[in-house]
ROSEMAR-360717 format. One record per residue (C-alpha): residue number from 1; chain; x, y, z. Coordinates in steps of 0.25 Angstrom, whole numbers. Example, Ala and Ser with C-alpha at 12.3 -4.5 7.8 and 13.67 -1.06 7.14 Angstrom:
<pts>
<n->1 chain->A xx->49 yy->-18 zz->31>
<n->2 chain->A xx->55 yy->-4 zz->29>
</pts>
This chain:
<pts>
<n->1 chain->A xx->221 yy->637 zz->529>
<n->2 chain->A xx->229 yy->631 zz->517>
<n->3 chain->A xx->219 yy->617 zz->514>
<n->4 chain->A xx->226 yy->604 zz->508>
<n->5 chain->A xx->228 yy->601 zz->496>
<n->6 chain->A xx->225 yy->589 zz->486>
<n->7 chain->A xx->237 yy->583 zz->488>
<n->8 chain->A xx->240 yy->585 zz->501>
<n->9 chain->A xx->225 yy->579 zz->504>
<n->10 chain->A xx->228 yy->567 zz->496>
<n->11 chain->A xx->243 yy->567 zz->502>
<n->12 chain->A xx->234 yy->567 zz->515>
<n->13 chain->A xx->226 yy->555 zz->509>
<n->14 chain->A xx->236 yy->545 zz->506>
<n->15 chain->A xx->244 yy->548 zz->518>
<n->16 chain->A xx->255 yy->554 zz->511>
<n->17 chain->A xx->257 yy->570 zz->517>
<n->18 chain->A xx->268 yy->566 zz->526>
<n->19 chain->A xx->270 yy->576 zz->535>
<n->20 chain->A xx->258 yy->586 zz->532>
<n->21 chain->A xx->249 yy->573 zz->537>
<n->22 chain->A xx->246 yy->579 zz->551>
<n->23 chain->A xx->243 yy->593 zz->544>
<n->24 chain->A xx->234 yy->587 zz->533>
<n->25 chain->A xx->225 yy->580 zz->545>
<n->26 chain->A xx->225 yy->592 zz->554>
<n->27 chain->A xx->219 yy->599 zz->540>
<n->28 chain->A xx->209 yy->591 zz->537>
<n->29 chain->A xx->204 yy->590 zz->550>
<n->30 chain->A xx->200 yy->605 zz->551>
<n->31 chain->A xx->198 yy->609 zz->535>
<n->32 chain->A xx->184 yy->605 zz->530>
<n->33 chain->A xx->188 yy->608 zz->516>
<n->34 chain->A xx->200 yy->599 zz->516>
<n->35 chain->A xx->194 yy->587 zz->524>
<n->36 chain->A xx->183 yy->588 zz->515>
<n->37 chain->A xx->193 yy->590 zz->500>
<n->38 chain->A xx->201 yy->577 zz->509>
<n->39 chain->A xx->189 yy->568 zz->510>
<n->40 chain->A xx->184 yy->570 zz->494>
<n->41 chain->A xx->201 yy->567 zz->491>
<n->42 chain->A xx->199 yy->554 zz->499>
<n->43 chain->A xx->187 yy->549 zz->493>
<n->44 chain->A xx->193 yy->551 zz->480>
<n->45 chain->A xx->205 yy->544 zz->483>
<n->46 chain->A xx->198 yy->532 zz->489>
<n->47 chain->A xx->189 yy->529 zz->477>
<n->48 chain->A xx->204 yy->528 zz->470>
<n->49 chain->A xx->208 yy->512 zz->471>
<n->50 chain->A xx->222 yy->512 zz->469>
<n->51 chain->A xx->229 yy->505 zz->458>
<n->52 chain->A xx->234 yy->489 zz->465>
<n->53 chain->A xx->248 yy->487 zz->466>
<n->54 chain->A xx->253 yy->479 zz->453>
<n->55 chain->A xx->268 yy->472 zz->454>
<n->56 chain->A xx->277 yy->474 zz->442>
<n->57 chain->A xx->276 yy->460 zz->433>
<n->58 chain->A xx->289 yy->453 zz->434>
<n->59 chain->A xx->289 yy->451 zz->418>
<n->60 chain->A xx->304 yy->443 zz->419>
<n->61 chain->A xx->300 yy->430 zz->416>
<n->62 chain->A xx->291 yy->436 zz->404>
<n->63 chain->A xx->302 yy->445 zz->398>
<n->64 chain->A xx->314 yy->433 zz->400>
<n->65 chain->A xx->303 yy->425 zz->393>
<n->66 chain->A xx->299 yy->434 zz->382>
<n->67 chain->A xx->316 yy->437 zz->380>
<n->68 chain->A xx->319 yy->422 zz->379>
<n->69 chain->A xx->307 yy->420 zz->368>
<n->70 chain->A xx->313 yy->432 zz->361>
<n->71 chain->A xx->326 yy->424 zz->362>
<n->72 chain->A xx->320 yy->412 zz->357>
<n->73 chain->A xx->314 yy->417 zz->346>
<n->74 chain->A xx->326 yy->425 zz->342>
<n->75 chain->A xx->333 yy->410 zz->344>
<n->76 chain->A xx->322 yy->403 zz->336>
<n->77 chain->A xx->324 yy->412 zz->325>
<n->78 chain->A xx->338 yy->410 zz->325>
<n->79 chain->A xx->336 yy->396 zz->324>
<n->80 chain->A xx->326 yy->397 zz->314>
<n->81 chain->A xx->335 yy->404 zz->307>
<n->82 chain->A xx->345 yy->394 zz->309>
<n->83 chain->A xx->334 yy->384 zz->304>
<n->84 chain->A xx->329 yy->389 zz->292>
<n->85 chain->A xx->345 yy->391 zz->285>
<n->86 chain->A xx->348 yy->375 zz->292>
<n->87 chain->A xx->340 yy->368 zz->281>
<n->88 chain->A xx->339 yy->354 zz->280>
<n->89 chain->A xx->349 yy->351 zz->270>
<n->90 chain->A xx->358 yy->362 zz->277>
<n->91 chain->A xx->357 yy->353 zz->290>
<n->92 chain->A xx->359 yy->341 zz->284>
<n->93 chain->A xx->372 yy->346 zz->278>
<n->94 chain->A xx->376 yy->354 zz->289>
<n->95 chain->A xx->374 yy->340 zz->299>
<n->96 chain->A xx->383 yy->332 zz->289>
<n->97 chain->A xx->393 yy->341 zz->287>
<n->98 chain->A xx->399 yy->340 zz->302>
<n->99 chain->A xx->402 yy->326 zz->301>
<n->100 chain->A xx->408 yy->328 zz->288>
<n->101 chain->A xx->418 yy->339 zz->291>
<n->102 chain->A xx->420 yy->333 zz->304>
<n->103 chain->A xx->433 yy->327 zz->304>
<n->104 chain->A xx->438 yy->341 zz->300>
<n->105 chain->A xx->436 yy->344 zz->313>
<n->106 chain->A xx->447 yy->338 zz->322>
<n->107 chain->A xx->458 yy->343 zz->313>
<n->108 chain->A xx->452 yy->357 zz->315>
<n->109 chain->A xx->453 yy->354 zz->331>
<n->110 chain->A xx->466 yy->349 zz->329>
<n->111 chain->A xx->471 yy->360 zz->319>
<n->112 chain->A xx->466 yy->371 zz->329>
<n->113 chain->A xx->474 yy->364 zz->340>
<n->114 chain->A xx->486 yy->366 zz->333>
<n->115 chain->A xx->485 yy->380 zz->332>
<n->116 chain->A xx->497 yy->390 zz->335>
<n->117 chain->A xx->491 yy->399 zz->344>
<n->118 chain->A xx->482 yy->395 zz->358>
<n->119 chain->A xx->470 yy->405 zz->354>
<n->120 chain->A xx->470 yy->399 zz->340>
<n->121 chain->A xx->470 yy->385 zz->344>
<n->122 chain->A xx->459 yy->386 zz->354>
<n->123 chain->A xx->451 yy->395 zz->344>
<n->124 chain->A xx->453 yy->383 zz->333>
<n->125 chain->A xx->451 yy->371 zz->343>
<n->126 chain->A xx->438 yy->377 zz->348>
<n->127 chain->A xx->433 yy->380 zz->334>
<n->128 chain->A xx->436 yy->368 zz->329>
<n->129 chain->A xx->428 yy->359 zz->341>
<n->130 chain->A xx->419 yy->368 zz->337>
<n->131 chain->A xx->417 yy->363 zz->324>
<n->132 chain->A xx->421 yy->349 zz->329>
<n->133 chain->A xx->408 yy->350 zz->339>
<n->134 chain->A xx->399 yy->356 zz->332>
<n->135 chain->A xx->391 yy->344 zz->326>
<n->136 chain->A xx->382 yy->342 zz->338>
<n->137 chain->A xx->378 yy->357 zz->337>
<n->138 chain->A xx->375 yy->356 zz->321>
<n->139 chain->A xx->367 yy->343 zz->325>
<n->140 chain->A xx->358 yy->351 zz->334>
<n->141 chain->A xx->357 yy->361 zz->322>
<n->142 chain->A xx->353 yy->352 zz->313>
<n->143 chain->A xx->343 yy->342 zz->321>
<n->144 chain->A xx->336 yy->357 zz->327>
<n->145 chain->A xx->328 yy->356 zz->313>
<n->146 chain->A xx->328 yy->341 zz->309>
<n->147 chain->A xx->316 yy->334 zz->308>
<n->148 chain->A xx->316 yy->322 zz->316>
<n->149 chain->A xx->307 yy->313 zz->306>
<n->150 chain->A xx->317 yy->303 zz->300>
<n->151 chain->A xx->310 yy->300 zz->287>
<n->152 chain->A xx->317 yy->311 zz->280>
<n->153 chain->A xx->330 yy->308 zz->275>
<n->154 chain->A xx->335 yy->322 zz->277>
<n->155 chain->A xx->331 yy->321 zz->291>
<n->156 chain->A xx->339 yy->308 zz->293>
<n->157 chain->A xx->351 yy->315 zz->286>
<n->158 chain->A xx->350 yy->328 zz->295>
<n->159 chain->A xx->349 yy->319 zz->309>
<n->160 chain->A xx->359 yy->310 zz->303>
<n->161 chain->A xx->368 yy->322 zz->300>
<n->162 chain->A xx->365 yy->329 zz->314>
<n->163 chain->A xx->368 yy->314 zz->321>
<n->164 chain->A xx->382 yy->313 zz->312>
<n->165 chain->A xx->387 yy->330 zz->316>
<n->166 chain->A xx->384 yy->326 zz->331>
<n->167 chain->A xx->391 yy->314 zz->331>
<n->168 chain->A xx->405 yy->316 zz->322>
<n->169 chain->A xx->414 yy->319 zz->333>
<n->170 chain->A xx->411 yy->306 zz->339>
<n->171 chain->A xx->407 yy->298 zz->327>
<n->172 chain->A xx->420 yy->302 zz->319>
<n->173 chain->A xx->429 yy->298 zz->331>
<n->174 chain->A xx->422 yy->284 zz->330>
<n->175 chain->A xx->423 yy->284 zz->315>
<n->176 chain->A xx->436 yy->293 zz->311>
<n->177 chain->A xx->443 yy->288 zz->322>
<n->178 chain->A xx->449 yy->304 zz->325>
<n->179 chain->A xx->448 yy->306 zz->311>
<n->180 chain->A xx->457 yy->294 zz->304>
<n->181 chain->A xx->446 yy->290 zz->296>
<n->182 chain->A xx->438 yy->299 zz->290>
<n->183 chain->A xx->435 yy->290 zz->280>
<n->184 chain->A xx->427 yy->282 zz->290>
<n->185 chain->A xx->421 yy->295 zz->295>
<n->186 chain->A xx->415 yy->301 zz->282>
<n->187 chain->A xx->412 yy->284 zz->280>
<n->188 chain->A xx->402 yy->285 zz->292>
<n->189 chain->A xx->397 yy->298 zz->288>
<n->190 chain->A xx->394 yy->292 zz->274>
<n->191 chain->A xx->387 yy->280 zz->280>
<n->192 chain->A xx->381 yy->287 zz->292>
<n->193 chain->A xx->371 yy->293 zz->279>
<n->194 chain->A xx->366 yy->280 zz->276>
<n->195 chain->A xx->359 yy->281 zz->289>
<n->196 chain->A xx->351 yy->293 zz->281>
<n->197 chain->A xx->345 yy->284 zz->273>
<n->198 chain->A xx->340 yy->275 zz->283>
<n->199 chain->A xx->325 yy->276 zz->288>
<n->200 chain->A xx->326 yy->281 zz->303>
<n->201 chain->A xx->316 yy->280 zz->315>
<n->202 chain->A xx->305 yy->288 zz->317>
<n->203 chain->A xx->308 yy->295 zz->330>
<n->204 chain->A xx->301 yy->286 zz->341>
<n->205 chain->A xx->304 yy->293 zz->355>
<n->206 chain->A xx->311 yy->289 zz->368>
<n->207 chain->A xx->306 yy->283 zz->378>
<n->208 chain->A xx->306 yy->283 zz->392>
<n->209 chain->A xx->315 yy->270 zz->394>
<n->210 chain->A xx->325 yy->274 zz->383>
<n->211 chain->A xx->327 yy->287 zz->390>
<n->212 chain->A xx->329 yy->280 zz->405>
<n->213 chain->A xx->337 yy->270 zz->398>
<n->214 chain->A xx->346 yy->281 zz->391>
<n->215 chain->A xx->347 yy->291 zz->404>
<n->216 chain->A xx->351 yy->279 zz->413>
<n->217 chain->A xx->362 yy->275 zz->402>
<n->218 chain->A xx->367 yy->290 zz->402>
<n->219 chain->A xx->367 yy->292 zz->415>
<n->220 chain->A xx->379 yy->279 zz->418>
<n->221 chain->A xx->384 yy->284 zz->406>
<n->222 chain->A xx->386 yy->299 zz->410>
<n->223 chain->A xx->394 yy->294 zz->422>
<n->224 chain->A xx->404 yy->288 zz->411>
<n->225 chain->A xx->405 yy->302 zz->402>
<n->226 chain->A xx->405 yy->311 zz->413>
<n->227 chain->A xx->416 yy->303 zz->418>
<n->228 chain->A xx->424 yy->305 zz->406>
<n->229 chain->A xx->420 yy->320 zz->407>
<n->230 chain->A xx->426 yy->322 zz->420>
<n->231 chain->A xx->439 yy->317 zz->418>
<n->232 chain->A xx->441 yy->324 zz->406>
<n->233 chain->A xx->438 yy->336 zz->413>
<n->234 chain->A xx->447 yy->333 zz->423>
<n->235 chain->A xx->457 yy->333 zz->411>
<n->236 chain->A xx->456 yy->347 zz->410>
<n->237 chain->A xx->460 yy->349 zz->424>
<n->238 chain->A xx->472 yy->339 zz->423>
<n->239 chain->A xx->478 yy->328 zz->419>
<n->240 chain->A xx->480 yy->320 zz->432>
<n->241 chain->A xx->466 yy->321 zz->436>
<n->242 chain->A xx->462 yy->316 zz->420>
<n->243 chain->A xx->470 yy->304 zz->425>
<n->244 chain->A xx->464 yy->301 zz->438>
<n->245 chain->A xx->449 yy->302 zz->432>
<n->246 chain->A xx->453 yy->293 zz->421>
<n->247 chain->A xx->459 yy->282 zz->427>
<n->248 chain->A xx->448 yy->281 zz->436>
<n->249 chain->A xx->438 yy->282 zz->425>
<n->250 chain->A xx->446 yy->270 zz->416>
<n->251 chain->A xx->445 yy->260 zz->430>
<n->252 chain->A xx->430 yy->263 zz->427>
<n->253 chain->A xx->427 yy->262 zz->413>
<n->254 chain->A xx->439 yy->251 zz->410>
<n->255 chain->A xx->429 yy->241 zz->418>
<n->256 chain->A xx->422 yy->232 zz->405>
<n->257 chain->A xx->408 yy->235 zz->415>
<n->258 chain->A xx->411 yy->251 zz->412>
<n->259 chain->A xx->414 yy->250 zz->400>
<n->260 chain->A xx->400 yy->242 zz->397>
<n->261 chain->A xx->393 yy->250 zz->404>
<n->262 chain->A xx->397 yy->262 zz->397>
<n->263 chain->A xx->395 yy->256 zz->383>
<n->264 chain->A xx->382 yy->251 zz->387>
<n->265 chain->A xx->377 yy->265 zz->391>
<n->266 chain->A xx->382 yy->271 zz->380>
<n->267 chain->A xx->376 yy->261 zz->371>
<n->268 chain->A xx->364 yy->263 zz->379>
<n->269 chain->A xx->364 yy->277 zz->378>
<n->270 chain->A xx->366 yy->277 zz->362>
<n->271 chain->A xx->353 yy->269 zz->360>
<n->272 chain->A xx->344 yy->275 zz->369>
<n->273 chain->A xx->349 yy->289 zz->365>
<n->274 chain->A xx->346 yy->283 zz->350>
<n->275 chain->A xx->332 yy->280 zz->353>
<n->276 chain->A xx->329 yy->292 zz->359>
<n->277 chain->A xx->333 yy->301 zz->350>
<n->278 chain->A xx->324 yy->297 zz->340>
<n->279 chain->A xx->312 yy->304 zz->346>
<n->280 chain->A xx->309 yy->318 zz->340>
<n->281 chain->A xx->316 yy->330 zz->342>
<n->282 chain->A xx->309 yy->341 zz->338>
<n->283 chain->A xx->317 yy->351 zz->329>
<n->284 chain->A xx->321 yy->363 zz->339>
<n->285 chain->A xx->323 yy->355 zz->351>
<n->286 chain->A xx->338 yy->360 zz->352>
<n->287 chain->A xx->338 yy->352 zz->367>
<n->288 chain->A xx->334 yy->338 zz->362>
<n->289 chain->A xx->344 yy->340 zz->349>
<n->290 chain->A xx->354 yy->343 zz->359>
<n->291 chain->A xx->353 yy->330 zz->366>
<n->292 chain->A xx->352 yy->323 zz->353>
<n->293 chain->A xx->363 yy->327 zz->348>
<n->294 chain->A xx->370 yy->325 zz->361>
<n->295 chain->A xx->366 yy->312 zz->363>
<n->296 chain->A xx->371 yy->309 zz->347>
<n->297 chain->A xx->383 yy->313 zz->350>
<n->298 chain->A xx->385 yy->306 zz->364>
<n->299 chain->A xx->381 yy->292 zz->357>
<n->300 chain->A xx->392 yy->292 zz->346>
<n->301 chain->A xx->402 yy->300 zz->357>
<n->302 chain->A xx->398 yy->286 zz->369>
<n->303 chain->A xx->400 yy->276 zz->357>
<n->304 chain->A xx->413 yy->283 zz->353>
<n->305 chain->A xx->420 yy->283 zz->366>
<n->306 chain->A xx->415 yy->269 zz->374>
<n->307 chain->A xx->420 yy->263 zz->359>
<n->308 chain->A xx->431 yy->271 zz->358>
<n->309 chain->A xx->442 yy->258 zz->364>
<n->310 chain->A xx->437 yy->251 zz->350>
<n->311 chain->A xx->438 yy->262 zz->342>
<n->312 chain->A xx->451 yy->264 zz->343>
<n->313 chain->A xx->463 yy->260 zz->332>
<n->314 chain->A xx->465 yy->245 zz->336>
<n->315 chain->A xx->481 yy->249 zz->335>
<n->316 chain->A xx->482 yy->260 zz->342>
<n->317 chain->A xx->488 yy->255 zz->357>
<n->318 chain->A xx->481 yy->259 zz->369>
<n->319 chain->A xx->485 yy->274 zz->376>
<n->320 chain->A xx->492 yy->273 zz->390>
<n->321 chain->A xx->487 yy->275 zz->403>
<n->322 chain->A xx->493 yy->288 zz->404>
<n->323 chain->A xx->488 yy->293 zz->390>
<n->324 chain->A xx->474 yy->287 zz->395>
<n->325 chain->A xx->475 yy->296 zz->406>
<n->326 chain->A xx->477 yy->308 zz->400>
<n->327 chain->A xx->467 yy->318 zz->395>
<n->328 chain->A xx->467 yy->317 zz->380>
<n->329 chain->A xx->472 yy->329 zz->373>
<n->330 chain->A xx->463 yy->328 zz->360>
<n->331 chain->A xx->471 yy->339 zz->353>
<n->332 chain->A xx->483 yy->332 zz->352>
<n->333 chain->A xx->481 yy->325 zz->340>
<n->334 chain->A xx->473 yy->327 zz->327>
<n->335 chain->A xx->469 yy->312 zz->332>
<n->336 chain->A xx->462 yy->316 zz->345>
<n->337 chain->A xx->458 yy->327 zz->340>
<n->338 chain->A xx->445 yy->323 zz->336>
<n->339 chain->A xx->442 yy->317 zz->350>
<n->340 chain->A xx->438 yy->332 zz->355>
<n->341 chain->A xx->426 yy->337 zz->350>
<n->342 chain->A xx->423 yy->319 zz->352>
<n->343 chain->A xx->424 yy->322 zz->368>
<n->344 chain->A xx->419 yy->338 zz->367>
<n->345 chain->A xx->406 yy->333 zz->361>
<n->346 chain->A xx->404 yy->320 zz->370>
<n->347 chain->A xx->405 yy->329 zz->382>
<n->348 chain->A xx->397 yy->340 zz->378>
<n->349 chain->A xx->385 yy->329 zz->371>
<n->350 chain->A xx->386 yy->323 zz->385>
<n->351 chain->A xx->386 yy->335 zz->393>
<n->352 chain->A xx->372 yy->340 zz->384>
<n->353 chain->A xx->365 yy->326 zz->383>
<n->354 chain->A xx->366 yy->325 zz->398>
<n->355 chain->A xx->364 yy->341 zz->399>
<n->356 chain->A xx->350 yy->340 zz->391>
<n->357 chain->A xx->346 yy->329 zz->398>
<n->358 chain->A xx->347 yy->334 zz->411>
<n->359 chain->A xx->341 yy->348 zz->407>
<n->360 chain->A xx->329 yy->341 zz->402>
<n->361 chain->A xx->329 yy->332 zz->416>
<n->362 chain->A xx->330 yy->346 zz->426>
<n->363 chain->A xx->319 yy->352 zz->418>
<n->364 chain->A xx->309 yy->343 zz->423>
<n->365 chain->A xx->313 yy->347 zz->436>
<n->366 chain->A xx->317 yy->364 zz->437>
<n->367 chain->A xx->313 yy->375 zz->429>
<n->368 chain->A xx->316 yy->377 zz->416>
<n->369 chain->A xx->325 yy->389 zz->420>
<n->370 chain->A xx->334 yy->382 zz->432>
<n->371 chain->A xx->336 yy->372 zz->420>
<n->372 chain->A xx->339 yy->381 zz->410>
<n->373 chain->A xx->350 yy->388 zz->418>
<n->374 chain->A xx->356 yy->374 zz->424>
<n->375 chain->A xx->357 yy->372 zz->409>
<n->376 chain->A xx->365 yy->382 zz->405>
<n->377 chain->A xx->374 yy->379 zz->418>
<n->378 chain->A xx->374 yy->366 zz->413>
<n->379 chain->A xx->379 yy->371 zz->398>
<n->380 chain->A xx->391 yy->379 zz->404>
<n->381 chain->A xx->396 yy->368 zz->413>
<n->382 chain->A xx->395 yy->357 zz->402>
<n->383 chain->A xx->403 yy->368 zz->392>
<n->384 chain->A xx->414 yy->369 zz->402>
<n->385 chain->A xx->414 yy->354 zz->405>
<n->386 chain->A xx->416 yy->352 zz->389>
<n->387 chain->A xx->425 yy->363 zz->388>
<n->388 chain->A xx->434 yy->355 zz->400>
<n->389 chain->A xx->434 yy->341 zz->392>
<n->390 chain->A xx->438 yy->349 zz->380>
<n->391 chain->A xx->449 yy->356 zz->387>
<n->392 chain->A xx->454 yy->342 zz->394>
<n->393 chain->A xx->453 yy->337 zz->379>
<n->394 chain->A xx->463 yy->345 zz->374>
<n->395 chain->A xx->472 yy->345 zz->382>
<n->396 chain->A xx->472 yy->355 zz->392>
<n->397 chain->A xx->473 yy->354 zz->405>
<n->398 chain->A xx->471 yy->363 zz->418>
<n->399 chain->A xx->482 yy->356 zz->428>
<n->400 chain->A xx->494 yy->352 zz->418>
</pts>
């Protein structure tokens, strides 16, 4: 008689010989040697505890984490980098030197416009908005590593020269009036560095009625700009739709209560942003430098275009309803030129300031990932909506 073997008794044990089960049993039923060599197996095998059941550690949400802190020392380093050649002086000079070569930059955008070739042209428009654009940007540059305790001069000059590369577009078609009077430009910016030498505030803070006060003021005012930013997106889808927008929006805002209401909210908005950027803004907060600058820019871009009616050569006559109903086609002109990268910039200030804002208001409210991919959302649709008014701006319409 052939007696089982170590396997097939263990097999036998966990229930795992299959077909041979029947045949095992009947075995140990009439061999001693078996049943007893079966029982020993078993007690042996029971004394073993087997090992618990561990699931595998869903380790994404480390991993994601430990990448994007690589990612952000890889960044912080560049930064760093970044920090240590922009040295004081180096950022002083650099600030100052966009409001000086400033004016330079419309007859680039004019020049590249009159190219031969279509690629060309767009290549040398683009590049030289660019240029015209690209104060804001060096602003944010330069306040990253400025220290916000005025009672340096250096410190006043450096804010100053961050204040004055974020405003140009705006300031020299205040001052320059499209660039006939550059005397007059390179006049303000002279004077502009008395303010240098002037003692300024120590940074005192917000508070919660200024920022009510200056919420409420840019909501009614929001109404008015996105208004404007409608229509001339309209503009890029035809003219006759341009039209019908802007008559309605010139029964509106010809009404003297509009027209009060407007400058009192941009006067508004001017003082209580004033205030409020006076409190600290630690350096590498590139968010609250963000909205700085932005809400610079909007200030001098409001003033600029609520005051434009009285800043207007007294003897030039008044335009035509049908010109007044036409979308402006900037590149026309050396002149009208210098309006572009005026509009480019107010949209895309107004676009971030209320951006920021927002992003700062749904973070109190969904998590920080939602927020962060509404964000980007947000930053794609704002570029296309800038990208539109440019499009309108110059010229170019969908339906002809």
């Amino acid at each position: 008689m052939n007696h089982l073997t170590d396997d097939e008794l263990v097999l036998h044990y966990y229930d795992e010989d299959g077909l041979d089960l029947v045949r095992a049993e009947r075995h140990l039923e009439t061999c001693v040697d078996c049943a007893r060599a079966y029982e020993g197996l078993a007690r042996t095998l029971r004394a073993v505890t087997p090992p618990d059941v561990v699931e595998a550690p869903d380790d994404t949400i480390a991993i994601r984490r430990m990448l994007l802190e690589r990612a952000g020392d890889r960044e912080s380093a560049l930064m760093a980098r970044v920090h240590a050649w922009l040295t004081e002086p180096r950022a002083i000079a650099l600030a100052w030197l966009v409001p000086v070569l400033y004016p330079w930059a419309a007859p680039a955008i004019f020049a590249g416009a009159r190219s031969g070739e279509p690629l060309v042209r767009g290549v040398l428009v683009m590049l030289a908005l660019l240029w015209a654009c690209a104060g804001p940007a060096v602003a944010v540059l330069v306040m990253n590593g400025a220290d916000d305790r005025f009672d340096r001069l250096s410190s006043r000059v450096r804010v100053l020269g961050a204040i004055l590369a974020t405003i140009s577009p705006s300031l020299f078609m205040v001052v320059a009036r499209g660039g006939r009077r550059l005397d007059w430009w390179y006049g303000a910016i002279a004077a502009t560095t008395i303010l240098a030498v002037l003692p300024w505030p120590s940074p005192s803070g917000s508070t919660p009625r200024l920022r009510r006060l200056h919420r409420l003021s840019s909501a009614l005012l929001g109404v008015f700009i996105l208004g404007h930013i409608v229509n001339q997106s309209l503009g890029f889808v035809s003219v006759p739709s341009y039209a019908a927008m802007r008559g309605v929006m010139q029964l509106a805002s010809e009404q003297s209560v509009s027209y009060v209401v407007i400058v009192t909210m941009v006067v508004t908005q001017i003082l209580t942003g004033a205030a409020m950027g006076l409190k600290r803004v630690p350096a590498g907060a590139v968010a609250r430098h963000l909205q700085a600058v932005s809400g610079w820019y909007l200030a001098v871009f409001l003033f600029a275009h609520v005051c434009s009616p009285y800043l207007q050569a007294r003897q030039l006559p008044a335009a035509p309803v049908a010109q007044v109903l036409t979308p402006p086609q900037l590149l026309a002109t050396a002149t009208s030129v210098a309006s572009l990268p005026f509009y480019l910039l107010g949209v895309s200030a107004f676009l971030l300031h209320v951006g920021l804002y927002a992003r700062l208001a749904a973070l109190g409210w969904f998590a920080e990932s939602s927020v962060r991919r509404w964000s980007y959302a947000a930053a794609v649709v704002g570029a296309m909506v800038v990208g539109t008014v440019g499009l309108s701006l110059c010229g170019i319409h969908i339906l002809q």
